[in-house]
N, C-alpha and C positions, 0 to 999 in steps of 0.2 A: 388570604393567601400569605402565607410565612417567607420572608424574606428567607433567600439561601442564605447557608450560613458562611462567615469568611473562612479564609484556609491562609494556613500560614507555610511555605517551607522552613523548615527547620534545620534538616542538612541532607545530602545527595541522597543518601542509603536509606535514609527514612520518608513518610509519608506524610503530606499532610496534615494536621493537627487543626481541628474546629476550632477555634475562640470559644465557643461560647456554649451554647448546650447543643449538643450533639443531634440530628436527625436522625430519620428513623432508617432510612437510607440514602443508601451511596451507589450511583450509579458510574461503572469504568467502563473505559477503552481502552486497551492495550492493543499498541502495534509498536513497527520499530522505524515508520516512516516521521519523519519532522511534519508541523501543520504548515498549511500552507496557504496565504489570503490572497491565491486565488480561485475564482470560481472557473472548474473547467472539469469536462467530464472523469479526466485521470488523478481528480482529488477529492473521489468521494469519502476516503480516511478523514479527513478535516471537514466536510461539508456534514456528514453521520456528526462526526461529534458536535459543530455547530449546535444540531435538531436539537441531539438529544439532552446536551447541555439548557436549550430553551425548555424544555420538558423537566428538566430538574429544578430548573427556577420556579418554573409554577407551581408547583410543588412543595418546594420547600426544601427536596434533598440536593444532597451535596451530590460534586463529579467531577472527577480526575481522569486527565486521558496519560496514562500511565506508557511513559514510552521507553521503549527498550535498548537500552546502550548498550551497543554492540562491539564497539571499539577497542580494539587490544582484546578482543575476547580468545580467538585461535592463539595467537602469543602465550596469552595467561595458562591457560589449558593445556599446551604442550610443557611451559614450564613445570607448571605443577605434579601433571599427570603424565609426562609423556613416559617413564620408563616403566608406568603402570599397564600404560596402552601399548607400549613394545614389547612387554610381555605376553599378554593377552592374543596379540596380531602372530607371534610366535607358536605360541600355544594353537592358536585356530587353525596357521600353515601345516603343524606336523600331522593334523588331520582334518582334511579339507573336505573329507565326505561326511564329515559328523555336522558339517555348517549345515543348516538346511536350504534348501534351493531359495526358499523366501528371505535368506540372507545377503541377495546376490549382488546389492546397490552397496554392503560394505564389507564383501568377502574381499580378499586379497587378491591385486588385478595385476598388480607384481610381482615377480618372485624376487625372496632376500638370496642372499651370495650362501646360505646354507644353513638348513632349519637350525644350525647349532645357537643361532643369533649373532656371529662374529661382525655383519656387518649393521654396523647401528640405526635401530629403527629411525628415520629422519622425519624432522617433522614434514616435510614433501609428501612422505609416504604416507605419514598419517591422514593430510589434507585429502590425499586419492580417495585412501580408503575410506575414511567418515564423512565425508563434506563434500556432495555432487556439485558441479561448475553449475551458476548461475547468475543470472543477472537480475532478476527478479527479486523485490526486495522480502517476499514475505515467504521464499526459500531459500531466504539464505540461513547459513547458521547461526540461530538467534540465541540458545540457551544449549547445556552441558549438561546430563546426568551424573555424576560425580560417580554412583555406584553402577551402572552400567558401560560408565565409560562411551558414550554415543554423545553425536551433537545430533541435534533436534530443531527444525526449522521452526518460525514465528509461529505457528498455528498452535504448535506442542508448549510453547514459552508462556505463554497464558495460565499456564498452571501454576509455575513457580511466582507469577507474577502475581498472581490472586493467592496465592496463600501465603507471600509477602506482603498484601497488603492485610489480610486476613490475621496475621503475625503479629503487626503491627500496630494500628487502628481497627480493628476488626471488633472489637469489644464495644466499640462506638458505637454499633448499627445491630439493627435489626436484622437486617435484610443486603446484602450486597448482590445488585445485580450487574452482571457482565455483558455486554453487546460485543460481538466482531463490530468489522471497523466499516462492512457494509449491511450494516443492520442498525435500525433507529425505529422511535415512536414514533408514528404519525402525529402532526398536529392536527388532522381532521379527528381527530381522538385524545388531544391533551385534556380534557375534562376527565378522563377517566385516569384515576392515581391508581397505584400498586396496592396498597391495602383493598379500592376495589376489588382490584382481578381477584387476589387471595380472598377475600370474601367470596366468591364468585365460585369458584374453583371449588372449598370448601365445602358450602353450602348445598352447589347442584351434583357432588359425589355423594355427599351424605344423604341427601332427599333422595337419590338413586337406588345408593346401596341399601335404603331403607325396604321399598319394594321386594326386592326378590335377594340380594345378598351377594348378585353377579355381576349387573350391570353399572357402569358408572359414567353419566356424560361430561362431569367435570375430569375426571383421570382417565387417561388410555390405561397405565401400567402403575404400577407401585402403590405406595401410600394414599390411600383415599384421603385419608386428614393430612390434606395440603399445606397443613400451617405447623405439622409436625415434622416433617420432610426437612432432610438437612439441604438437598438439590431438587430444584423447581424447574423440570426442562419442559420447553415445548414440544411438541411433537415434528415429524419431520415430514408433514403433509407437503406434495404430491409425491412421496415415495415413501416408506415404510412410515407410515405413519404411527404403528407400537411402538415406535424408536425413536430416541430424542435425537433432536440435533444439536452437536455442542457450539454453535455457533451462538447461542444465547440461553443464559439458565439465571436463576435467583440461587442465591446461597446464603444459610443460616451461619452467620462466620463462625459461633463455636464447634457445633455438632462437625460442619465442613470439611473443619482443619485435617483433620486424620483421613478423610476421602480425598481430599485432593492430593495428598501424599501417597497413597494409593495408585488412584487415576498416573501419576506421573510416573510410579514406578513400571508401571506395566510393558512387557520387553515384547516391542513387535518393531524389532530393528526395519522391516521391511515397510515402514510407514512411517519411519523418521522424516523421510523429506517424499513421501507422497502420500496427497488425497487417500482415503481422508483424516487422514494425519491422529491423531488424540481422539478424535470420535471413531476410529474403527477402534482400538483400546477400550470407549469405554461400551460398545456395542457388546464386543465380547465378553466383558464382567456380567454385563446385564447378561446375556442371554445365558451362559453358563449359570447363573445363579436359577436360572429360568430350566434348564433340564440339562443333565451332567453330559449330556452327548455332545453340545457345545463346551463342552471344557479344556483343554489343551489336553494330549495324549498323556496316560500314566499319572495325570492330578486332578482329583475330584472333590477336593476343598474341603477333605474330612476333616483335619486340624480347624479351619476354621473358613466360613465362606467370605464371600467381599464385602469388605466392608459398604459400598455400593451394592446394594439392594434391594429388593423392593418394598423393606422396612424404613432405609434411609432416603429412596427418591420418588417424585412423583412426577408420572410424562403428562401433563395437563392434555387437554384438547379442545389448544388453543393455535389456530393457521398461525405462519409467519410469511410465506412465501406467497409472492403475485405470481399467479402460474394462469395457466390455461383453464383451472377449474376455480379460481378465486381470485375477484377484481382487488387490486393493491385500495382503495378504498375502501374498502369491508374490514383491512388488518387494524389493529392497534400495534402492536410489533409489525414494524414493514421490513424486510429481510432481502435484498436485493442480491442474489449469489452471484456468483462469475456466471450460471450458465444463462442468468439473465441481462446481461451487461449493457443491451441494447434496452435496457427500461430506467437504467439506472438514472441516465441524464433527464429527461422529462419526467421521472416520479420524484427525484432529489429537487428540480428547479422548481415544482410546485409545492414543496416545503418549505423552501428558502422563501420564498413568497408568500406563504402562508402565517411568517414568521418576521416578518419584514427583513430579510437579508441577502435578496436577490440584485442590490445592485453589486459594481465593487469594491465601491466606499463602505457601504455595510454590514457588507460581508467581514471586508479587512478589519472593521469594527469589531465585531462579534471574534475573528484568531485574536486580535491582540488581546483581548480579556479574557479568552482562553490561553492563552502563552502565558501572562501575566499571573491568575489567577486558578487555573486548573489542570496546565504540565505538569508531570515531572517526569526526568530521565533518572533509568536505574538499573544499575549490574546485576545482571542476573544470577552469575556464577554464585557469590555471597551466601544469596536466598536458596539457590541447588545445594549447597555442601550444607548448609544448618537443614534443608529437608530433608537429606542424607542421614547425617548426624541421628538428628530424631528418629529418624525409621531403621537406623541400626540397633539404636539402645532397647529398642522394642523388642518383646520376645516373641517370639515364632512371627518373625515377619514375613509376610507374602509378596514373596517375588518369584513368580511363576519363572522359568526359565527353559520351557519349551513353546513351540507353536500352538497355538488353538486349533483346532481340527477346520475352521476355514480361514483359508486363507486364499492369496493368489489362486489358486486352482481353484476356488469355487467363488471367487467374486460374484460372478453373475447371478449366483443362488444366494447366496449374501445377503446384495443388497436389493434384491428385487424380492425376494420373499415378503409376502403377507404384504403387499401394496394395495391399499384398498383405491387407489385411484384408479388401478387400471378397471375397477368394476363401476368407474363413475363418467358419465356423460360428460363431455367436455363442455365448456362453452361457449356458441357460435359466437365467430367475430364480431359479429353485428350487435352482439351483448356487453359482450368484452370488453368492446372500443366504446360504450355508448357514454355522450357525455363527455369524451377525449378528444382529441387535437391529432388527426395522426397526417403522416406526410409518407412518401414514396417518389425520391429522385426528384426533391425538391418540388415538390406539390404538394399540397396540401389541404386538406378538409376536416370538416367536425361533422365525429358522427353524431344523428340525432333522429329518434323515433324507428332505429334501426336502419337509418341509410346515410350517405356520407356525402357532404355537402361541399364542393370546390368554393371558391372564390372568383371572382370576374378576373382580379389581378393581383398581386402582391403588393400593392398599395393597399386594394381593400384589405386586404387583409390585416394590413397593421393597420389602416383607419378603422377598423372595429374591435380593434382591442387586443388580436392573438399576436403571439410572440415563439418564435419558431422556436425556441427553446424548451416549449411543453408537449411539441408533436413526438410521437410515436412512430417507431420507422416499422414499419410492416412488408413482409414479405409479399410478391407477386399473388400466391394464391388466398392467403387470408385478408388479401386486401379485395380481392375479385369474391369472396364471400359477404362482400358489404355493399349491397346495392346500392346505387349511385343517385342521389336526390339532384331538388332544386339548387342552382348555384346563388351563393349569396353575394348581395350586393348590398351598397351602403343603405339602400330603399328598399322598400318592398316583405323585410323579413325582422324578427324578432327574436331575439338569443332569449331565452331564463334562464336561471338556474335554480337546479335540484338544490335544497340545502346538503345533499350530501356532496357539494359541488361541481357537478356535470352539466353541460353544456345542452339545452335544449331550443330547438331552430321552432319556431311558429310564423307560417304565411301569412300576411297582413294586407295581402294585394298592395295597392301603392300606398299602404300607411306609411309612418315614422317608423325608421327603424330603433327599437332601443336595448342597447345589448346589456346583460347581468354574463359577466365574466368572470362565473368562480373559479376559474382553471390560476386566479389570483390564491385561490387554496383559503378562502376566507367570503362569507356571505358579505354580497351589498353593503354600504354604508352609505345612506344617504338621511339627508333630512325630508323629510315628508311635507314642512311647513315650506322653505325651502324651494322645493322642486312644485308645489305650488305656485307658489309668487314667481319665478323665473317663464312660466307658463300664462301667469293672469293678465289682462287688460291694463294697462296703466305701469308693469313692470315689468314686459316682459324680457327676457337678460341674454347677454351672448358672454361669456367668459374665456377670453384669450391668456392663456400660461403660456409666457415666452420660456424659451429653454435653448440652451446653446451647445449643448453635446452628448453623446449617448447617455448618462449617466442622468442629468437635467430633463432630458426628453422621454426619458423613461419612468421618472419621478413625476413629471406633468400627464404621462399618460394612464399611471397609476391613483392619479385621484382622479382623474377622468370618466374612471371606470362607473358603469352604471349612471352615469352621467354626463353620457356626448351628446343627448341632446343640446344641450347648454355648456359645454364647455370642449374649449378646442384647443389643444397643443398645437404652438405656432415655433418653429424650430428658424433659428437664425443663426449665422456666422459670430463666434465669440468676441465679443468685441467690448472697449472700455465703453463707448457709446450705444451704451446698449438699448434705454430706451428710445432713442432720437431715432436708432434703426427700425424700431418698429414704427412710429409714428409718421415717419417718413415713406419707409419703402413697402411695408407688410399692410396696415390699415387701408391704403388706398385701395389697394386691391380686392379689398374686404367690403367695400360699400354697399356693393348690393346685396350680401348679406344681412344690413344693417334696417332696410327700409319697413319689415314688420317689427323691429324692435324699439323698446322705449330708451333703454340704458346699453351702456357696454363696460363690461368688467375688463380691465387689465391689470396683469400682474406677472410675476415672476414664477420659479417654479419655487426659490427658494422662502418668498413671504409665506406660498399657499401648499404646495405642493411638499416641499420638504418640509414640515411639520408633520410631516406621515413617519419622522425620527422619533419624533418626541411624544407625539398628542394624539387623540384621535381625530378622525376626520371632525366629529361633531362641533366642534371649537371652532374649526374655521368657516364650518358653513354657518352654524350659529351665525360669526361676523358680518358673513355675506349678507345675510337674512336683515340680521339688525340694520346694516345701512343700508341694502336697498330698501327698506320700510323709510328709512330717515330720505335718502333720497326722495319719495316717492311722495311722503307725507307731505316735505313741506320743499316741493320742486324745485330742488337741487342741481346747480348743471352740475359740479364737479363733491364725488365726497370720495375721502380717502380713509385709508383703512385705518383701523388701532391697532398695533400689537399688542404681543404680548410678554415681548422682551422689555427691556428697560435700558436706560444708556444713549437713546436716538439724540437728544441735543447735544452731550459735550462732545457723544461721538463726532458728527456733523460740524462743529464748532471748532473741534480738531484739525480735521481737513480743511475745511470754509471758512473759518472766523467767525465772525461778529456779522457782518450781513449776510450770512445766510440766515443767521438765527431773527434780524430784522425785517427781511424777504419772506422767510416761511411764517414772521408771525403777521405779515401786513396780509397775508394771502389767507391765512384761516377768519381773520377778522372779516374781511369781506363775505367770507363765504357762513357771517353771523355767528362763528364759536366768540366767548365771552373772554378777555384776554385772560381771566381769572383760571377758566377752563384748559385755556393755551398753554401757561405755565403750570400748571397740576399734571399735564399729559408730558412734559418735557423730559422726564424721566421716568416716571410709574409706567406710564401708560404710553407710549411716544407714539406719532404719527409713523406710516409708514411712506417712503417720499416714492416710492413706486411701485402701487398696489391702489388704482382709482375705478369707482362707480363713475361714470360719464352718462350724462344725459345728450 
């Protein structure tokens, strides 16, 4: 796997710039919200680009969450343009019936002191007019058409944004693909790279079209040869699924350039600042290029047709949306829209964790290397008047300046036309949920084998691993369509999991219970030799991780995982005397636990447990492995762990002196290490002084 590449800023208005040799793509985010390191369901803009940015690392390609400076934007605008737009506003009043009714969000809602113009268009009036009140950041006015004169909210800014980066570095890539800010890779699918899918896509249109010359499973619409296509959208399954969604597409940055100039030009004042903003725009190129009766009234594209067509795009048919006919684990593209908002939180936290970045230490990790290495803010105005510029000097430029024949009045036929879902069986809750965590009014159960399993209490339930953070809130009735199983308890039952990581309950009568917790968004890690020996005759093991606060205890319960037979997260008040608390007040308690066991493991969460930052699990059970063998072998009452840091003596010698260092070495000798061995570990290898095998 290819190291990503570095990125350098270079200065505000620019993008960018690889070091080194360029990748083959560039994955963006554009929004106009700041990141933000925290985790919480109303930051899924920074928690998407997290994923997606982990997805580009593995990879190899590069990714900028490109953010949109909006500051002094209305000021600049009004300076520039305003006696342009007073014009125009004047012009529009002396005939107010030529506006067409789908004008009516920036028809004139005041009247001026007399169509002559005497009283000066203000910018107040302009604000009325172009720029609806909100409070919502991703309508507000985010970007300026210079040649229509309209402000255009976040959704529509994406365009000048991508063909300023297209502009600029564009020549670098291959391939530039764009996510909305709630759309990301799955990590249950990062094995699968971009060149895949384009192979994929490819291949199964051409072997298609081969057959009969009509059908194609790789393309809904457009270009069969996917790798000629200047725009690569997906389809917009569970709703018109002929029709892309512009919430996410690949783009060829050359071929591109001149389409996106295009796409922004296109005049549907009445979707400046509503749903679905840029994607009704480019619905309507597409479909007029598709049969002239969708074409806006009195223009039939004889001069020339859009450059968006079905020479330059291809609608792949490729899912993005978790809906009621496709589990979010089946997607590679996982596409979480506003109408699904209620999946947003428990399909985002099982990525984070899939990813390791579900605490909020490692979360804040992963923004600050995003801030650091792949922000940047950028005026958009700039990038609108040079794509102005260009598309003036052009000859017979297209800029349609009537209505498309649907609009407002036939939304409903719009966008419900040719819905192949309404012709597809839904699927039963009991399917849906299977292998999920869902909850209703703070209850909660895992559905499994089609029926849905409580809990005795909410203790068991965090003592086996779930974390309320991954259930699913379910409505009254689709939660009564999931028949109601055996309730789990810490005995008696068995979790597996699907490798495609779902939750499956097996009855064990009063066995052991042993839980595999993919809803961690990542298979098992255990050692096999390991989880032997901690079961054998002569070794068998209890391992207690102290941990002192939710961040600690969540870290100790996460290497836990698939592994509580043998290992138990032991939670204490934070304190400097941290092992003497447990020794004293927690083990006591713990004895009769102790009496079928040969050893007791204790440690920290941060010797054993937080190495799940750096390393894999393998490493540390490896350790465990190795000394309880050494334990076992040559009976041991006390053996303590090796790191794998370096520094443990002068560290210690710092704070303690000189007899610590003659303390800790009078204690190893006893316990038969060779003094030779003593000081070779002192620094390479250092003891760990609170991480011990106990016999």
């Amino acid at each position: 796997m290819n190291e990503i590449l570095l990125v350098v800023v270079i200065m505000l208005s620019s993008l960018w710039l690889s070091e080194e040799k360029p990748s083959k793509c560039l994955l963006i985010s554009v929004d106009n919200r700041n990141l933000n390191p925290s985790i919480n369901e109303g930051n899924y803009a920074t928690i998407s680009a997290v994923i997606t940015r982990a997805y580009a690392k593995h990879h190899g390609y590069d990714f900028l969450y490109l953010q949109e400076d909006m500051d002094g934007l209305v000021d600049e605008v009004y300076n520039k343009y305003g006696d342009l737009i007073h014009e125009k506003k004047i012009l529009q009043n002396n005939n107010l019936n030529a506006v067409p009714n789908a004008y009516a969000d920036v028809k004139r809602k005041s009247t001026l002191a007399d169509n002559s113009g005497t009283r000066k268009y203000s910018k107040n009036d302009m604000i009325q007019d172009l720029i609806p009140p909100t409070n919502v950041a991703k309508d507000e006015a985010t970007a300026f058409h210079v040649g229509l004169l309209q402000f255009r909210a976040a959704s529509w800014a994406k365009l000048p944004a991508l063909w300023h980066v297209v502009d600029t570095i564009g020549h670098r890539y291959e391939y530039i693909w764009y996510l909305d800010s709630d759309a990301t890779v799955s990590p249950l699918h990062f094995n699968i790279s971009i060149q895949q899918k384009l192979a994929s896509w490819d291949s199964s249109s051409l072997l298609d079209a081969s057959k009969n010359g009509t059908v194609s499973s790789g393309v809904a619409y457009g270009n069969r040869r996917v790798s000629e296509a200047a725009l690569i959208f997906f389809n917009n399954h569970p709703w018109r699924d002929d029709m892309p969604c512009a919430g996410s597409f690949l783009l060829r940055p050359g071929p591109a350039e001149p389409l996106l100039r295009e796409w922004w030009d296109f005049f549907l004042p009445s979707k400046n600042f509503k749903h679905f903003h840029e994607q009704d725009a480019l619905w309507h190129m597409l479909l007029c290029g598709r049969d002239p009766v969708h074409c806006a009234p009195g223009w039939t594209g004889s001069d020339r047709p859009f450059r968006i067509n079905s020479s330059s795009y291809s609608i792949v048919n490729e899912r993005q949306f978790p809906s009621n006919w496709q589990r979010y684990e089946e997607l590679w593209l996982c596409h979480i829209a506003s109408y699904n908002y209620l999946q947003r939180s428990p399909i985002l936290n099982r990525f984070l964790r899939a990813i390791h970045a579900d605490t909020p230490d490692t979360f804040a990790q992963h923004v600050a290397e995003l801030s650091k290495n792949h922000l940047q803010k950028v005026k958009l105005l700039p990038a609108a008047e040079k794509m102005e510029a260009l598309s003036f000097s052009e000859p017979g430029r297209l800029l349609p300046g009537a209505f498309p024949a649907h609009d407002e009045a036939t939304q409903s036929a719009f966008y419900d036309e040719h819905v192949t879902a309404r012709r597809q069986e839904v699927v039963p809750p009991s399917v849906l949920y299977e292998g999920r965590l869902i909850r209703r009014k703070g209850e909660f159960w895992v559905v499994s084998n089609g029926s849905r399993h409580g809990f005795g209490s909410f203790e068991a339930f965090l003592r086996l691993g779930f974390a309320k953070e991954l259930a699913f809130q379910l409505g009254v009735v689709d939660l009564s369509l999931i028949p109601a199983g055996h309730t789990l308890l810490l005995r008696g039952f068995r979790v597996d999991s699907h490798l495609s990581g779902d939750f499956k309950v097996v009855a064990e009568g009063e066995g052991e219970m042993h839980l595999r917790n993919s809803a961690e968004g990542r298979s098992c890690e255990v050692d096999p030799g390991l989880e032997k020996a901690v079961a054998a005759n002569g070794s068998r093991s209890m391992l207690y991780l102290i941990s002192h606060d939710n961040t600690s205890d969540h870290l100790s319960r996460k290497f836990a995982i698939c592994k509580e037979r043998w290992v138990r997260s032991v939670r204490i008040s934070s304190t400097v005397f941290f092992e003497s608390i447990v020794y004293r007040e927690v083990f006591p308690q713990l004895l009769s636990e102790w009496t079928q066991l040969d050893f007791v493991i204790t440690g920290t969460y941060k010797t054993v447990a937080k190495q799940l930052h750096y390393n894999g699990f393998t490493q540390t059970q490896a350790q465990i492995k190795q000394f309880l063998d050494v334990a076992k072998n040559h009976n041991y009452d006390i053996v303590p762990f090796l790191r794998s840091g370096s520094g443990m003596m002068s560290f210690c010698l710092y704070f303690h002196g000189q007899p610590f260092k003659e303390a800790w070495t009078a204690l190893l000798l006893n316990m038969n290490y060779s003094l030779s061995t003593i000081r070779a570990m002192d620094e390479t290898k250092p003891f760990y002084r609170n991480i011990y095998i106990i016999k």
